[in-house]
C-alpha positions in Angstrom: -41.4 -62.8 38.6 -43.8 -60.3 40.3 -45.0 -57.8 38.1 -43.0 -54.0 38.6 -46.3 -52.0 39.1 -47.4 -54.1 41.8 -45.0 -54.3 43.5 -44.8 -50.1 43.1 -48.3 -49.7 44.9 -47.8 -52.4 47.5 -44.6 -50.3 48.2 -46.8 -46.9 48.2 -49.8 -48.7 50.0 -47.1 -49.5 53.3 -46.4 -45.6 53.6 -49.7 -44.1 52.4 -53.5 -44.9 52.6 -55.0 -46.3 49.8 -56.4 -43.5 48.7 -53.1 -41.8 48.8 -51.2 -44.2 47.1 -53.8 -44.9 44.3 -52.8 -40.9 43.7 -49.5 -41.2 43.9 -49.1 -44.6 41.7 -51.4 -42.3 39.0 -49.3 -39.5 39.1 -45.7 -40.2 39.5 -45.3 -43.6 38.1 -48.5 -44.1 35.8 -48.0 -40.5 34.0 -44.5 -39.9 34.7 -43.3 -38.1 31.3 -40.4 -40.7 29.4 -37.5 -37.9 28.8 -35.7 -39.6 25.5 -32.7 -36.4 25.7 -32.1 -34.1 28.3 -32.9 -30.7 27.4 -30.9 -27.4 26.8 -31.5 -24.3 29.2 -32.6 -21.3 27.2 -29.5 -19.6 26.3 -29.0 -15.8 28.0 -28.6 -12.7 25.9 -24.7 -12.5 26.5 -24.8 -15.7 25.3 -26.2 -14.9 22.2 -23.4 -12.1 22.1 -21.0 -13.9 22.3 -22.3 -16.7 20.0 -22.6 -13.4 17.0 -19.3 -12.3 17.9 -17.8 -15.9 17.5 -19.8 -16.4 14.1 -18.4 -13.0 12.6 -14.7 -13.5 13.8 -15.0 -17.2 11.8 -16.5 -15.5 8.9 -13.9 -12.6 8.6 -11.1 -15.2 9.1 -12.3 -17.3 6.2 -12.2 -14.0 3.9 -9.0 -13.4 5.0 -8.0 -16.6 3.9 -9.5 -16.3 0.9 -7.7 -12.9 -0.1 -4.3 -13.2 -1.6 -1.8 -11.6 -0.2 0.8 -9.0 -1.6 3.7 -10.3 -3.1 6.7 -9.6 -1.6 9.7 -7.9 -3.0 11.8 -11.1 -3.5 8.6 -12.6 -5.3 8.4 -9.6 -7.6 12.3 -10.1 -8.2 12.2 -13.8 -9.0 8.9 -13.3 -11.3 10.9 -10.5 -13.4 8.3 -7.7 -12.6 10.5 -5.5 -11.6 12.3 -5.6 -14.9 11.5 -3.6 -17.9 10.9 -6.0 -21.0 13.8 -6.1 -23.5 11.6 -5.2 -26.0 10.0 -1.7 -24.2 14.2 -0.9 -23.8 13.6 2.4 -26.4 14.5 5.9 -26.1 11.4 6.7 -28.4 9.2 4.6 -26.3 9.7 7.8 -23.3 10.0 10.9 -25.4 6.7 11.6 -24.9 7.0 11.0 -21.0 9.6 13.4 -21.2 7.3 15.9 -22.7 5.0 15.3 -20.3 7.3 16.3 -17.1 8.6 19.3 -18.9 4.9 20.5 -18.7 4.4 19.5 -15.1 7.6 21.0 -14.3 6.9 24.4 -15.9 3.5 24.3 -14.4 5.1 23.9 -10.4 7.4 26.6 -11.0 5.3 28.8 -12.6 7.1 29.2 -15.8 4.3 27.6 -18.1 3.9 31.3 -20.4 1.0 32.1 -18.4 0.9 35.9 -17.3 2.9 39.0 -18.3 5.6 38.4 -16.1 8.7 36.5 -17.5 9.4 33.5 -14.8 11.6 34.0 -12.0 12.7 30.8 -10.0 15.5 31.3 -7.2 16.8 28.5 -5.5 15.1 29.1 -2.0 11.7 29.2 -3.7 12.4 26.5 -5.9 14.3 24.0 -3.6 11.5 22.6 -1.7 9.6 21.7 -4.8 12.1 20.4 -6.6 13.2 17.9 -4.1 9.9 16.9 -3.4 8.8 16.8 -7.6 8.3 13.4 -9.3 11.2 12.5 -11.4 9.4 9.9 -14.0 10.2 11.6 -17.0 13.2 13.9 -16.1 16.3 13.9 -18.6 19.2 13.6 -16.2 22.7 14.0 -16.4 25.6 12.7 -14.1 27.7 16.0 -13.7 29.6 15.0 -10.8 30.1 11.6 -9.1 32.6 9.8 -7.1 32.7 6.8 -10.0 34.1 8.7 -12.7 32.8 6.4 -15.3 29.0 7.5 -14.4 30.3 11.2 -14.9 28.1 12.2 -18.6 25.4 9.5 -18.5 22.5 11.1 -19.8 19.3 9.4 -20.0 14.9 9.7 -19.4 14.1 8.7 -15.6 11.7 5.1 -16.1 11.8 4.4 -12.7 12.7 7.0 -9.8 13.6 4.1 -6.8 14.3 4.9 -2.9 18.4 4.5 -3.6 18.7 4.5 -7.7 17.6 6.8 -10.5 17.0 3.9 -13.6 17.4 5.7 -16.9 17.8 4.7 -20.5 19.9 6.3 -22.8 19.5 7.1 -26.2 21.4 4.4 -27.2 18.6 1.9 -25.9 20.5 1.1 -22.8 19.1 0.9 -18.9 21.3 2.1 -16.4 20.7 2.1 -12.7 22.2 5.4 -11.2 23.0 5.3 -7.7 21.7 8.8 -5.8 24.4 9.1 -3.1 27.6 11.0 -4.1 25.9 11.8 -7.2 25.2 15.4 -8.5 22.5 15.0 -11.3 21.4 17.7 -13.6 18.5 18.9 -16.0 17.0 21.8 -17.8 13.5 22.9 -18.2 13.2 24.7 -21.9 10.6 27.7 -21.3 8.1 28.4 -23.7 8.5 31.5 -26.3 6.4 34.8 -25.0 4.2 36.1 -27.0 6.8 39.4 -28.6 8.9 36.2 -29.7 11.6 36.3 -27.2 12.9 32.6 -27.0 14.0 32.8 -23.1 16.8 30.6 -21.9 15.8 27.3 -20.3 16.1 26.8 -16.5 18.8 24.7 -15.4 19.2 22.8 -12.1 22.0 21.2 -10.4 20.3 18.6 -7.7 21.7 16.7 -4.4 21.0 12.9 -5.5 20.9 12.5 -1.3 18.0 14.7 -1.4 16.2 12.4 -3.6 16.5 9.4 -1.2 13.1 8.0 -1.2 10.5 6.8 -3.4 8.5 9.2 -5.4 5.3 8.7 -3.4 6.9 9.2 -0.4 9.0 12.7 -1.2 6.3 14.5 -2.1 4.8 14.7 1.4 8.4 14.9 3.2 9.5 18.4 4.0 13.1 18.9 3.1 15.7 19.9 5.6 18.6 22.5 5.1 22.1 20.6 5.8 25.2 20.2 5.1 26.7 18.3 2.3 30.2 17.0 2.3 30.1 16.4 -1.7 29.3 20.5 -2.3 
């Protein structure tokens, strides 16, 4: 068998001069560089980009994946979370929420015993913030409702929902109030002045329709004047 580089310069020495082919042989077969893996072109600057943007996208995804997600409202159902324990069930156990909305009540409507004045409230200055208060604490009564069994409940708000008022009564019973067709009432005892004078306590008379939506929600929804078939 001849030999490969041989016959490589006998080949080169048919189309070249010896001279030439000698060069040739030394250059292109002799030194040729052995390439063991194709290599890469230098990626471009957009390329790079794009690579970052890729990387970052993965990375925020994985996070995401990693971060529990809220619980829905059937979850919170089926775990009982949306259930006040048997054993927190106790008038006592709100009294002092109570307490603490009187104050904030008295302190919107400017009847907190601070100035000279005695405190004035009409129902045009006091609408608005009324149906856009926090009920969480308010002692309710049913005064008027289409269910005539409801009429008298009396109770401490422990959870003001979109559609229900949940009270407990002093006889250590939760009750869930519906707000539509439901005229609920409260007083708001005023502090005595400073000659003595025990004042009489404000007393409201409220829309349960204009309570229709969770507390966080009321407070930044501007009420609108309308007419109400129960009136």
């Amino acid at each position: 068998m001849a030999d490969p580089l041989s016959f490589t310069q006998e080949l080169l020495t048919r189309a070249h001069s010896p001279t030439t082919a000698a060069q040739h042989h030394d250059e292109r077969v002799t030194r040729r560089p052995l390439l063991i893996r194709a290599t890469s072109p230098v990626p471009s600057a957009r390329a790079d980009r794009r690579a970052a943007l890729n990387s970052r996208k993965a990375s925020s995804k994985s996070r995401k994946t990693l971060k529990p997600r809220p619980l829905s409202a059937a979850q919170k159902r089926s775990l009982g979370l949306l259930e006040i324990p048997k054993a927190q069930q106790k008038f006592a156990i709100y009294e002092p929420l109570h307490a603490l909305w009187l104050g904030y009540m008295r302190e919107i409507l400017g009847a907190d015993g601070k100035g000279d004045r005695k405190p004035y409230v009409s129902a045009a200055g006091a609408g608005a913030m009324l149906a856009s208060a926090d009920m969480h604490g308010a002692m309710v009564e049913v005064v008027r409702s289409r269910c005539v069994s409801r009429v008298g409940v009396k109770g401490i708000v422990v959870r003001d929902c979109k559609f229900v008022f949940e009270i407990i009564t002093k006889g250590n019973c939760v009750k869930s109030i519906p707000k539509e067709h439901t005229i609920f009432r409260f007083e708001i005892p005023l502090p005595v002045t400073e000659a003595g004078e025990t004042l009489k306590p404000f007393v409201f008379d409220v829309i349960g329709e204009q309570f229709q939506n969770r507390a966080p929600d009321r407070a930044k929804k501007l009420p609108k004047m309308h007419y109400q078939p129960d009136m």
